[in-house]
C-alpha positions as CSV (number, residue, x, y, z in Angstrom):
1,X,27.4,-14.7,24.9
2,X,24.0,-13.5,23.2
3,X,22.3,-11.6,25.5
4,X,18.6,-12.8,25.3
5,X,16.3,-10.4,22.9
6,X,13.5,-8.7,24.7
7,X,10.5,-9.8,25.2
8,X,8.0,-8.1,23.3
9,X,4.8,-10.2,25.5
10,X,7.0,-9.0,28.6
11,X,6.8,-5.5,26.8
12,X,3.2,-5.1,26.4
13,X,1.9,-7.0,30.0
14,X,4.0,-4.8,31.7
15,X,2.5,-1.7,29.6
16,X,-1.1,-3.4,30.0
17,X,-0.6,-3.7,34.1
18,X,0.5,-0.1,34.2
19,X,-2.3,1.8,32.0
20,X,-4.8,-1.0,31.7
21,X,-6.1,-2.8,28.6
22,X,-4.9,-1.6,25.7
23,X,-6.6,-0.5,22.1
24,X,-5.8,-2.8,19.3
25,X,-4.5,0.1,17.4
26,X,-1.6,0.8,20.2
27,X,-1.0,-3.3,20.2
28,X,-0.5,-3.2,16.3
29,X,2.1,-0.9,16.3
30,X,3.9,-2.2,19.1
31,X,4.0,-5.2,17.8
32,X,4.6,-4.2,14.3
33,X,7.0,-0.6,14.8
34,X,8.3,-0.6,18.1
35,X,12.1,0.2,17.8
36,X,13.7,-2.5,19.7
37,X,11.3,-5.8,19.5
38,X,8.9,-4.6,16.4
39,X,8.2,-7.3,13.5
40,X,8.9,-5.0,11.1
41,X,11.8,-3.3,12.1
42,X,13.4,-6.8,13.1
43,X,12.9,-9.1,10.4
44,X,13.4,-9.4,6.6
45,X,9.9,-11.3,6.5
46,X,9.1,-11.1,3.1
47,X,9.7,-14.3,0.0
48,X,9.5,-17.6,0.1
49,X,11.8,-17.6,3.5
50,X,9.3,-15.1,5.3
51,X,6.1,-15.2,6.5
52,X,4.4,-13.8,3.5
53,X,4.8,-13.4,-0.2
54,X,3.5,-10.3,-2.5
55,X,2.4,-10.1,-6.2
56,X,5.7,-7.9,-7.4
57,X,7.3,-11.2,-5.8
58,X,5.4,-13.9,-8.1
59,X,6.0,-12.3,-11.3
60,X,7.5,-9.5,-12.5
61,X,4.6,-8.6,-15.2
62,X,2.9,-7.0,-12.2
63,X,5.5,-4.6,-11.7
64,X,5.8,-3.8,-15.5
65,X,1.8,-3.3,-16.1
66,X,2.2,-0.5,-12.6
67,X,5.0,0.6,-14.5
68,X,2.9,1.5,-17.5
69,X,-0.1,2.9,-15.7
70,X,2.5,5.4,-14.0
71,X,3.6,6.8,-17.4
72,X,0.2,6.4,-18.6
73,X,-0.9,8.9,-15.8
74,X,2.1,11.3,-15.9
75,X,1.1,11.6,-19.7
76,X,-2.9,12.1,-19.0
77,X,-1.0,14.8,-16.7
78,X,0.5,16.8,-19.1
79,X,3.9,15.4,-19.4
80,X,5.5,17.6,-16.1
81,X,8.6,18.1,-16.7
82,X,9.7,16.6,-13.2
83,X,8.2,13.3,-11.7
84,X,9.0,12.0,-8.4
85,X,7.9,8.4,-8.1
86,X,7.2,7.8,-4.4
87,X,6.5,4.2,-3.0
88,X,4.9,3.3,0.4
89,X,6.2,0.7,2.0
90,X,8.5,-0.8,-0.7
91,X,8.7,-4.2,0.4
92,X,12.2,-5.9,-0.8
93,X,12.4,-3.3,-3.7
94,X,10.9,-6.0,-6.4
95,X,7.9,-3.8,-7.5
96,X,10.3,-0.1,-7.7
97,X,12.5,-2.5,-9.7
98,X,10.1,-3.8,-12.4
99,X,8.7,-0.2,-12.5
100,X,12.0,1.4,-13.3
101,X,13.1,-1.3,-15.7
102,X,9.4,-0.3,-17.8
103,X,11.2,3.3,-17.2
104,X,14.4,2.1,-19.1
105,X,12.4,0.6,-22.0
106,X,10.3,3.6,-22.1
107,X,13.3,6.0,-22.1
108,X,12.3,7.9,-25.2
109,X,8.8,8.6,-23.9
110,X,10.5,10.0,-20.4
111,X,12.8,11.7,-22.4
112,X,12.2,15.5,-21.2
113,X,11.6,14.5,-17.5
114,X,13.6,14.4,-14.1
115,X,12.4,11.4,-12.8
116,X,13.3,10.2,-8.9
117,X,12.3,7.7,-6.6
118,X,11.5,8.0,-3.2
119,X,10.7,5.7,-0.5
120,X,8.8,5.8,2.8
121,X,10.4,2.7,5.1
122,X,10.6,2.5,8.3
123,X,12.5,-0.5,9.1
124,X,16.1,-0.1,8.6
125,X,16.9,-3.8,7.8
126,X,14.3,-3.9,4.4
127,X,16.1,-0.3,3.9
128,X,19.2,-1.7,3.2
129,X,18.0,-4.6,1.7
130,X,16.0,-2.4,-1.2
131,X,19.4,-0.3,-1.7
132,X,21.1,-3.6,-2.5
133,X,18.4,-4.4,-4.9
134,X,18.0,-0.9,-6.3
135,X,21.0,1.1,-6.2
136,X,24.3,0.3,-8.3
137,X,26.9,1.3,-5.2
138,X,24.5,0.3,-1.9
139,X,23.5,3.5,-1.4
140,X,25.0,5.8,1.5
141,X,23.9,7.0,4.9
142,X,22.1,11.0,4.6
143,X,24.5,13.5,6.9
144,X,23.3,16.1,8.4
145,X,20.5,16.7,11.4
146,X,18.2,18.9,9.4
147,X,18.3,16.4,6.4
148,X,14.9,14.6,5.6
149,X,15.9,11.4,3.8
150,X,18.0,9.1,5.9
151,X,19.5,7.3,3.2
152,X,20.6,8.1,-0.7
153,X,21.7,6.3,-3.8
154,X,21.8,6.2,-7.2
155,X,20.3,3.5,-9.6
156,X,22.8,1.9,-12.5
157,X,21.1,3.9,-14.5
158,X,21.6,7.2,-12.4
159,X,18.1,7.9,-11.4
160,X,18.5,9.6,-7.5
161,X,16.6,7.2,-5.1
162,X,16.2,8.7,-1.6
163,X,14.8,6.9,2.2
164,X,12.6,8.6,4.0
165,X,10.7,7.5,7.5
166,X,7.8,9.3,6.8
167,X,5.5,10.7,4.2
168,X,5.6,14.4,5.3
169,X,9.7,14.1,4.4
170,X,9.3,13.3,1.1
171,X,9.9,17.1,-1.3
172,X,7.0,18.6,-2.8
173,X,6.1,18.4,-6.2
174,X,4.2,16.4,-9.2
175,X,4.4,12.8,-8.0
176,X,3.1,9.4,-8.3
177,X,2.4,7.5,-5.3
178,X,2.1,3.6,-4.6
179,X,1.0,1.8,-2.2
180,X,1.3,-2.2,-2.5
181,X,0.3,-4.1,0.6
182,X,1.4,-1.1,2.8
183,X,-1.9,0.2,4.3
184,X,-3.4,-3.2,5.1
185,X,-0.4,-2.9,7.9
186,X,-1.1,0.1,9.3
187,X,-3.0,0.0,13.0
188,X,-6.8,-0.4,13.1
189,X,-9.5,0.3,15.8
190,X,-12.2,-2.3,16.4
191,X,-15.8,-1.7,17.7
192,X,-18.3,-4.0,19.0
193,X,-22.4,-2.6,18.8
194,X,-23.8,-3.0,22.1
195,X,-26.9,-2.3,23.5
196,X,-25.1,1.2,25.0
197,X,-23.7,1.6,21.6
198,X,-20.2,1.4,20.3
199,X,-17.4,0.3,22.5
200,X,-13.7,-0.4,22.1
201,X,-12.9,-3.5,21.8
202,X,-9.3,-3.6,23.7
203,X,-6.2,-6.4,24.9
204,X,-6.0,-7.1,27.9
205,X,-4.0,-10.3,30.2
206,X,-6.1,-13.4,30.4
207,X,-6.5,-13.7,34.0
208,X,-6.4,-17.5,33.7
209,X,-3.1,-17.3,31.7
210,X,-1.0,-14.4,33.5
211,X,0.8,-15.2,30.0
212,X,-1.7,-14.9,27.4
213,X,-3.9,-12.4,26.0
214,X,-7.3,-11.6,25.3
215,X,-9.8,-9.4,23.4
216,X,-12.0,-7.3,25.7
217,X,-15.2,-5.1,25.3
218,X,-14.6,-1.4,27.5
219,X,-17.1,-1.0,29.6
220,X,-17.9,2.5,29.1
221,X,-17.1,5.0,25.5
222,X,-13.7,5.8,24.4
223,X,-12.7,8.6,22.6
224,X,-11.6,6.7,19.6
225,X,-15.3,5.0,19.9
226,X,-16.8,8.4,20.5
227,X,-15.7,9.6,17.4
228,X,-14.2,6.9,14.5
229,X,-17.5,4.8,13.9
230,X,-19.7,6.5,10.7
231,X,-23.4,7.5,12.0
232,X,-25.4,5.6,9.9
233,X,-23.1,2.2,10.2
234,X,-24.9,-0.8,9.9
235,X,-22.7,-3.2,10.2
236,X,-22.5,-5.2,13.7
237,X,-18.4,-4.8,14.3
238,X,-16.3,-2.2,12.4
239,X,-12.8,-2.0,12.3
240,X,-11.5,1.8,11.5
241,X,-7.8,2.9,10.4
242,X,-7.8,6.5,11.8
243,X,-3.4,5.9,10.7
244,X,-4.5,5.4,7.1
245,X,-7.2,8.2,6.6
246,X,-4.8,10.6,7.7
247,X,-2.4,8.8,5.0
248,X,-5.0,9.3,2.7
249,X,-5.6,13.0,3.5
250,X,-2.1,13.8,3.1
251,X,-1.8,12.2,0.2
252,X,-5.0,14.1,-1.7
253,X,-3.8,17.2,-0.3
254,X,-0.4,16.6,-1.9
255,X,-2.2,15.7,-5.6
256,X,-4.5,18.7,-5.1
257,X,-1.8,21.1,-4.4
258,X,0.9,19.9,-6.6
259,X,-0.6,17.3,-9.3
260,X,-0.3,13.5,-9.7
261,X,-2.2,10.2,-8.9
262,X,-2.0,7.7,-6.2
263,X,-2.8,3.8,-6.6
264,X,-3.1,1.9,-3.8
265,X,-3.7,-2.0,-4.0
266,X,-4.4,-4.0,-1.1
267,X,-6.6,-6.8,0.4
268,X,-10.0,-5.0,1.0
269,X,-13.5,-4.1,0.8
270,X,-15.9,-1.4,0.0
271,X,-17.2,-1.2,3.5
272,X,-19.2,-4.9,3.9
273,X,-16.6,-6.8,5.6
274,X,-16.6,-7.0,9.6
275,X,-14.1,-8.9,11.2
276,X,-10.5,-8.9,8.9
277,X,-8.0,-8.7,11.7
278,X,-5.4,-11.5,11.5
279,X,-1.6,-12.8,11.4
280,X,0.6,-14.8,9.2
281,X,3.7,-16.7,10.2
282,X,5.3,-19.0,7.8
283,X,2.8,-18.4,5.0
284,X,-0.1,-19.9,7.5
285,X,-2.8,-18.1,9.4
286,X,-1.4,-17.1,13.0
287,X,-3.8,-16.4,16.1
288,X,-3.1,-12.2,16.7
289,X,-2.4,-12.5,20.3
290,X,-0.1,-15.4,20.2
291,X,3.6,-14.6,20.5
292,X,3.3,-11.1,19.6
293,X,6.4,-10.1,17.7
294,X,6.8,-13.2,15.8
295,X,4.4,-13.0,12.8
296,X,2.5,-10.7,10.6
297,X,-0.5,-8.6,11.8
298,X,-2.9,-7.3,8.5
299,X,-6.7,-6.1,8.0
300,X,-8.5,-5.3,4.9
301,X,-8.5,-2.5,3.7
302,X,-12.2,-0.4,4.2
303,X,-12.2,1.4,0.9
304,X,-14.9,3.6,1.6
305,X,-13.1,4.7,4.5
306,X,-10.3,6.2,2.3
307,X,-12.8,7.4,0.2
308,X,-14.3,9.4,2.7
309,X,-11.0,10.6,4.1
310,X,-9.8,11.6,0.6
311,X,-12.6,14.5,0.6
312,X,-14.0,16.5,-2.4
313,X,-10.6,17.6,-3.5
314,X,-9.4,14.8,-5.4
315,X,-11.3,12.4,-7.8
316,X,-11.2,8.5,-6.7
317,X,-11.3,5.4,-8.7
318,X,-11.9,2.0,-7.7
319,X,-12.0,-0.5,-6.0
320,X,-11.8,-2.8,-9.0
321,X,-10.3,-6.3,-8.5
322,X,-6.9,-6.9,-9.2
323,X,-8.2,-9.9,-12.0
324,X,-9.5,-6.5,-13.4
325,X,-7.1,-3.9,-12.9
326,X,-4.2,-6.3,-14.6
327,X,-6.4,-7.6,-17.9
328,X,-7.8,-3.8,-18.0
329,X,-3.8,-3.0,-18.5
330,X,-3.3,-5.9,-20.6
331,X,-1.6,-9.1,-18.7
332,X,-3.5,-11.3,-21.1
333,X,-1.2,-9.7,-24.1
334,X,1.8,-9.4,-22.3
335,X,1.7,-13.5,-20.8
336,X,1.0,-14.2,-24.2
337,X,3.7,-12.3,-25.7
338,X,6.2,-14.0,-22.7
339,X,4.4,-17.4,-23.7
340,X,6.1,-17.2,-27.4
341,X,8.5,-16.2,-26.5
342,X,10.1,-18.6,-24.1
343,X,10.9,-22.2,-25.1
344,X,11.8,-24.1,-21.9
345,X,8.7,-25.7,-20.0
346,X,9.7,-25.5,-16.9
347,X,9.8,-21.5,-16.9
348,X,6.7,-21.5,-19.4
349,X,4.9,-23.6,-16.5
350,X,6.3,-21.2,-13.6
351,X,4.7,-18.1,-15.9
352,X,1.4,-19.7,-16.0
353,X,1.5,-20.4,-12.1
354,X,2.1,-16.8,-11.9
355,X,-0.8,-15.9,-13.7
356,X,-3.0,-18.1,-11.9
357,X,-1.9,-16.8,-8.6
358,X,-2.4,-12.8,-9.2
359,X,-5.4,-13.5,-11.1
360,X,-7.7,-16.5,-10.5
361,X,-10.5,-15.6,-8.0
362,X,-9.2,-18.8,-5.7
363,X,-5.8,-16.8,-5.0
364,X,-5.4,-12.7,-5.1
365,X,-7.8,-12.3,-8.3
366,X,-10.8,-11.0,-6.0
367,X,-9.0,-10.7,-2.7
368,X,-6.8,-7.4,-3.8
369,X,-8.3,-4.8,-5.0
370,X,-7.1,-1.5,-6.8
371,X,-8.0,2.3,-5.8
372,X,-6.9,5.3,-7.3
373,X,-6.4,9.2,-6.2
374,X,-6.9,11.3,-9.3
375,X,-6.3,15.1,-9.8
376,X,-10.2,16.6,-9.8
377,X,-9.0,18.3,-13.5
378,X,-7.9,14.5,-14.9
379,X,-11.3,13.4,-15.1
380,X,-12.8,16.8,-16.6
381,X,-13.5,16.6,-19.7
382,X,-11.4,19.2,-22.1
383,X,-13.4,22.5,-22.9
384,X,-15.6,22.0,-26.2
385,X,-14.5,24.0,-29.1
386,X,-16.9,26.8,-29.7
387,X,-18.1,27.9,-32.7
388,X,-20.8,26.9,-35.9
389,X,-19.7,24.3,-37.8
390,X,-18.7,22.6,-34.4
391,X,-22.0,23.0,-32.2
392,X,-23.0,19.7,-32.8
393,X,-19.9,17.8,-32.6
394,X,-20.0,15.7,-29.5
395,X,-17.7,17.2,-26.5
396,X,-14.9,15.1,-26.3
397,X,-14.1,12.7,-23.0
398,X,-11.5,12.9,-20.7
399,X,-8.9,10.2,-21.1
400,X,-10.1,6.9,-19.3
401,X,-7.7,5.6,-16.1
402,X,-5.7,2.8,-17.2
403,X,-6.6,-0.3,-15.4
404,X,-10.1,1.0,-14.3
405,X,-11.3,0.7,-17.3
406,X,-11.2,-1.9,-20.4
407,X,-8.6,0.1,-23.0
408,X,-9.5,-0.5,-26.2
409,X,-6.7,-0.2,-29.0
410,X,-7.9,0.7,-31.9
């Protein structure tokens, strides 16, 4: 007999009548992490069968034009001879996928470098799920207490792909970091302005419905409201993701330190938007307190938040829209290139759907945007030659980022 799963509402009202309401930040990542009941670490809820689908799911072009801007950056770099590709949250394994396959075609370019790929999961089912997608024998279980990475394989192609839980695991060195649709996941503080200034705003049980929940205002400061709202914000309600600054900061300490770039794309905002908190459950919008544990829980993305977290020790890029990015790296040129290609209407229809989806304002063409963490020395501009004849030569511009701005081939 099935013994019955546990509850995760049982989970938190018992949590909630032990230590009061709760912060919306601790009821994310319940809901989202927690080892037994956790959405994530439960469910396979990504594609057509899940509760959401994601760009390197509609088309592959989108994995292919990442693909490019990662060798585009590891040459602006200098051509290092190692580069460790690591990917945040990789979803099924559909965007590492297209990015290696852009690897294979671009093998002669790669050439002189170690490449590897690493990736931060944390849900063991989507883990195995990538390895079946990514590696040629499953991949294998890491031995071994003091071992970082949890799981290792090897792509058909013999690339060394390697699991890890958290960021901090993953080896030093030049790398490349994505992040597709992984920070808009992580846990987020709200704050209401009030008349006493900013409060919490917390869960708590509906006392009507010893069942249900409800949002709540705390009475009197927190320390997460003490601290996490700007001075200076104007803006009536904020929502703050303390989780992802720190992500941010580890991540510009890492491309300070040890070279690289880091591109996150995500549903987002340059600091305007007020109220983003939602769920998804079969592709439709979900109420976030109803049946926790049984649908998606997102925010956008504050951009200016990460850029504040990044610091002075990287350069940033961005936000630019993702109709931007992907016609900055060329998805015009490459859909027309598929286009002749292909003589059967019914995929020739599905490619344009595609195109339409990641980049018509109605669908993800405004709503994601891209953001970039540059080395401070990628943006400088090389050192002028000095000397007579060449005094009045213009000094010559660093490389432009690919996808930030329009390329020009000439």
């Amino acid at each position: 007999m099935d013994r019955p799963r546990p509850s995760m509402l049982r989970h938190l009202t018992s949590k909630i009548k032990a230590t009061g309401p709760i912060p919306v930040a601790e009821y994310m990542r319940e809901v989202l992490t927690n080892p037994v009941t956790g959405y994530y670490v439960r469910n396979n809820m990504l594609g057509p069968d899940g509760d959401f689908i994601t760009s390197p799911e509609i088309s592959q072009i989108f994995g292919e034009l990442i693909g490019v801007w990662i060798i585009s950056e590891w040459m602006a770099s200098g051509r290092p001879r190692r580069l460790q590709l690591v990917e945040l949250g990789p979803g099924r394994g559909s965007l590492a996928a297209d990015v290696l396959r852009v690897f294979g075609q671009l093998r002669s370019v790669l050439a002189e470098a170690s490449v590897s790929l690493h990736l931060v999961e944390v849900s063991p089912a989507l883990s195995l799920v990538q390895a079946g997608s990514l590696t040629a024998d499953g991949g294998r279980a890491a031995n071994g207490e003091d071992e970082a990475a949890y799981r290792r394989g090897e792509t058909a192609a013999g690339l060394p792909v390697s699991w890890y839980r958290r960021l901090e695991d993953v080896p030093a060195g030049f790398s490349i970091f994505v992040a597709h649709e992984f920070f808009d996941a992580l846990p987020i503080h709200k704050f209401q302005r009030t008349e006493r200034g900013w409060r919490e705003v917390l869960v708590d049980i509906d006392p009507e419905k010893p069942d249900a929940l409800r949002f709540v205002v705390a009475p009197a400061p927190t320390l997460a409201s003490a601290t996490l709202p700007q001075e200076g914000e104007r803006r009536p309600h904020v929502e703050v993701c303390a989780e992802g600054g720190v992500l941010v900061q580890q991540l510009a300490r890492r491309i300070a330190e040890d070279g690289g770039a880091a591109l996150i794309a995500d549903y987002g905002h340059d600091g305007t938007k007020t109220d983003t908190f939602r769920g998804f459950k079969g592709h439709r919008l979900h109420h976030v307190l109803d049946s926790p544990g049984s649908a998606d829980l997102t925010a956008d993305v504050d951009f200016s938040y990460l850029r504040r977290m990044a610091g002075g020790g990287v350069a940033c890029v961005g936000p630019v829209t993702q109709r931007s990015f992907l016609k900055n790296m060329g998805i015009d040129a490459r859909m027309q290139a598929l286009l002749r290609s292909c003589g059967d209407p019914a995929v020739r229809k599905q490619l344009l759907a595609s195109y339409d989806l990641l980049t018509s304002p109605a669908h993800m063409g405004e709503r994601f945007h891209f953001f970039g963490l540059l080395h401070p020395s990628r943006l400088q501009a090389p050192p002028t030659p000095q000397g007579l004849k060449l005094e009045r030569r213009r000094s010559p511009a660093p490389l432009p980022v690919a996808g930030f701005a329009e390329l020009s081939y000439t």
